[in-house]
C-alpha positions in Angstrom: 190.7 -12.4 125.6 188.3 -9.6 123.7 186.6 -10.1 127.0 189.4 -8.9 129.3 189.7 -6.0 126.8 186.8 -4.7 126.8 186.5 -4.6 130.2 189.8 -3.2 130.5 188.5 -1.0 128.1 185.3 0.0 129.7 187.4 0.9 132.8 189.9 2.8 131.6 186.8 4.8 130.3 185.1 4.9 133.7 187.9 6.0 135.2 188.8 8.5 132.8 185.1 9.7 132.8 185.6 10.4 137.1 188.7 12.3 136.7 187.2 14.4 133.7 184.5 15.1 136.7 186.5 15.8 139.4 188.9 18.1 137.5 185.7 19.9 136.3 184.5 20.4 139.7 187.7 21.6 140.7 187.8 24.3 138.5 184.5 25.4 138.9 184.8 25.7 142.3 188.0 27.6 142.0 186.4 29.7 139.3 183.4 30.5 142.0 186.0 31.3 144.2 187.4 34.0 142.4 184.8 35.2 141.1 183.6 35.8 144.5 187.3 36.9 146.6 185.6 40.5 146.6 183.1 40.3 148.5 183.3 41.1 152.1 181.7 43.0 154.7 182.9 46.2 155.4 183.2 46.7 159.6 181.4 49.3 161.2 185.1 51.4 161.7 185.9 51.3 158.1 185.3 52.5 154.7 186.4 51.0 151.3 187.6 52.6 148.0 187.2 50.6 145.2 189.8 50.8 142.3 188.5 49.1 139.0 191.6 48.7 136.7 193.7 51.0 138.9 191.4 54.1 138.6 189.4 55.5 141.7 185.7 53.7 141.0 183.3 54.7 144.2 183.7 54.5 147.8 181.9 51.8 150.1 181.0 52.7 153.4 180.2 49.9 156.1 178.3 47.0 155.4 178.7 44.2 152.3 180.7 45.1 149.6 180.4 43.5 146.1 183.8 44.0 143.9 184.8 42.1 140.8 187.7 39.7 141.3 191.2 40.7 141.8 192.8 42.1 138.5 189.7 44.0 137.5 188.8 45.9 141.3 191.1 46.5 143.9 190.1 47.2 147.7 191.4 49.4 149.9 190.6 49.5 153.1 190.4 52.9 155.1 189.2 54.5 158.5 186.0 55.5 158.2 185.3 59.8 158.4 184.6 59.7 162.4 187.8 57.6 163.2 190.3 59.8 164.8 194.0 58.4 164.1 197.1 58.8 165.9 200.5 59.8 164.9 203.7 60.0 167.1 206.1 62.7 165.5 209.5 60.6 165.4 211.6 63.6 164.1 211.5 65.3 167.4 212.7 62.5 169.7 216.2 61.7 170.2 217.9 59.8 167.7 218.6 56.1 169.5 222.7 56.5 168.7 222.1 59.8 171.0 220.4 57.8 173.5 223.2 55.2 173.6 225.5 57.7 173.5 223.8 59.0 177.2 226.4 57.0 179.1 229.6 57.7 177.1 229.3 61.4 176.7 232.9 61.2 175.8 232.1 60.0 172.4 229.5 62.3 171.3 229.6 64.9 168.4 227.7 67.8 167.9 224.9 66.7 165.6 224.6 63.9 168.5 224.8 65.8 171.4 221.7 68.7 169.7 219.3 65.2 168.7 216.3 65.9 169.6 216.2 69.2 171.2 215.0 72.3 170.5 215.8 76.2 171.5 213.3 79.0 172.5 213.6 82.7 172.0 215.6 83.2 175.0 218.7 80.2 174.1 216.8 77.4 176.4 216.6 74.0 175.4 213.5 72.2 175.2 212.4 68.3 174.4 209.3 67.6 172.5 206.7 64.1 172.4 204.2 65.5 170.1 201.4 63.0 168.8 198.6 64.2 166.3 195.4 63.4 165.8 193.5 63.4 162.6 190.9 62.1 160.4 190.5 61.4 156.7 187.7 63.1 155.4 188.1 62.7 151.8 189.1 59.1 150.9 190.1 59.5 147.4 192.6 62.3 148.0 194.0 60.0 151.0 194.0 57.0 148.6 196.0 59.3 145.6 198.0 60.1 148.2 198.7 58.3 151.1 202.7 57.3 150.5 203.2 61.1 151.1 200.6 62.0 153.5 202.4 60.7 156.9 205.5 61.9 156.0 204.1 65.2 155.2 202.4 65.9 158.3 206.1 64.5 160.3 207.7 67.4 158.2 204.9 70.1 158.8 204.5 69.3 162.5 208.4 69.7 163.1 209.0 72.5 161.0 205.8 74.1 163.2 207.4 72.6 166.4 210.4 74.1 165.1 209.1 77.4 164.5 207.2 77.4 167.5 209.5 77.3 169.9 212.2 79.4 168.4 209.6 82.3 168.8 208.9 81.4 172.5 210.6 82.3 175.6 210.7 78.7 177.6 208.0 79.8 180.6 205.4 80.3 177.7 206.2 77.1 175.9 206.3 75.0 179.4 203.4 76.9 181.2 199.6 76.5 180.1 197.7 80.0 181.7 194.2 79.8 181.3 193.0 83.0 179.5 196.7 83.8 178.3 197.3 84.1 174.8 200.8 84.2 173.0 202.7 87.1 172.3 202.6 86.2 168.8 200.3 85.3 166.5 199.9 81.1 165.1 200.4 81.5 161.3 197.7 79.2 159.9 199.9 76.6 158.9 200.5 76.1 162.5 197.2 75.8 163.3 195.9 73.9 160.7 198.3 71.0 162.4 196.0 71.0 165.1 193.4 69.2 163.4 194.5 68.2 159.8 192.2 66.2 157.6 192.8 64.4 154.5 
């Protein structure tokens, strides 16, 4: 019987031994894992700001990038300097209960009926698609504020849009002339919009 025991014994050991082994090798590998999560290559069209322990730490152009783990760095991937992004202005278009409304113009109010449109100097209406174009030239700023940045540029391109047109009769806001210049002068708000970079 001591027999059976100890060999009980000795592989209840053994097998206690390989799952002490295989736990270990778990977790190391999981600990190699996380230790390395942050590092990652960079693509040719992109830039990363590195935040370590929430505060702005450098910025990473393209190539490999070599961040601490998770709760210590953060990365944020951003368009690199010569990207040029796109932005449709939403706030000019018609609202879609105005473009439903189309077909029952019976039902219509006011603030339905206007959606969208705009008047010039001289009481015409006019409809605007505007898209913009920019780049982000300064990452950190853009990473401090990007939450605000999109919906500032929708509310200075409308306002400008706004502005715009009201001072324009509609032949000089529908009609390009080559060589013509406005009758009045583009405050430099307005013309920053052209070409804003963050």
């Amino acid at each position: 019987m001591n027999a059976v025991g100890d060999r009980n014994s000795a592989a209840q050991h053994q097998a206690v031994r390989l799952v002490s082994v295989l736990l270990s090798t778990i977790v190391v590998l999981a600990a190699v894992g996380w230790a390395t999560s942050n590092i990652r290559e960079i693509a040719p069209q992109s830039r990363a700001v590195v935040l370590r322990l929430g505060a702005l730490d450098r910025v990473q152009e393209s190539g490999l990038l070599w961040a601490l783990p998770a709760p210590f760095e953060k990365v944020l991937l951003l368009p690199n300097a010569a990207a040029v992004l796109e932005r449709r202005i939403n706030g000019l278009l018609r609202s879609p209960p105005a473009q439903s409304g189309e077909a029952d113009a019976s039902m219509e109010s006011d603030t339905l009926a206007g959606s969208g449109y705009l008047l010039t100097a001289d009481a015409s209406v006019v409809q605007l698609d505007i898209r913009v174009f920019y780049r982000v030239t300064d990452p950190f700023t853009y990473v401090l504020q990007e939450e605000h940045v999109l919906p500032a540029l929708d509310r200075l391109v409308t306002r400008s849009a706004v502005v715009i047109c009201a001072s324009r009769d509609l032949d000089s806001v529908l009609v390009a002339r080559p060589g013509w210049s406005p009758p009045t002068a583009i405050s430099p708000s307005v013309a920053s919009v052209c070409a804003p970079t963050w």
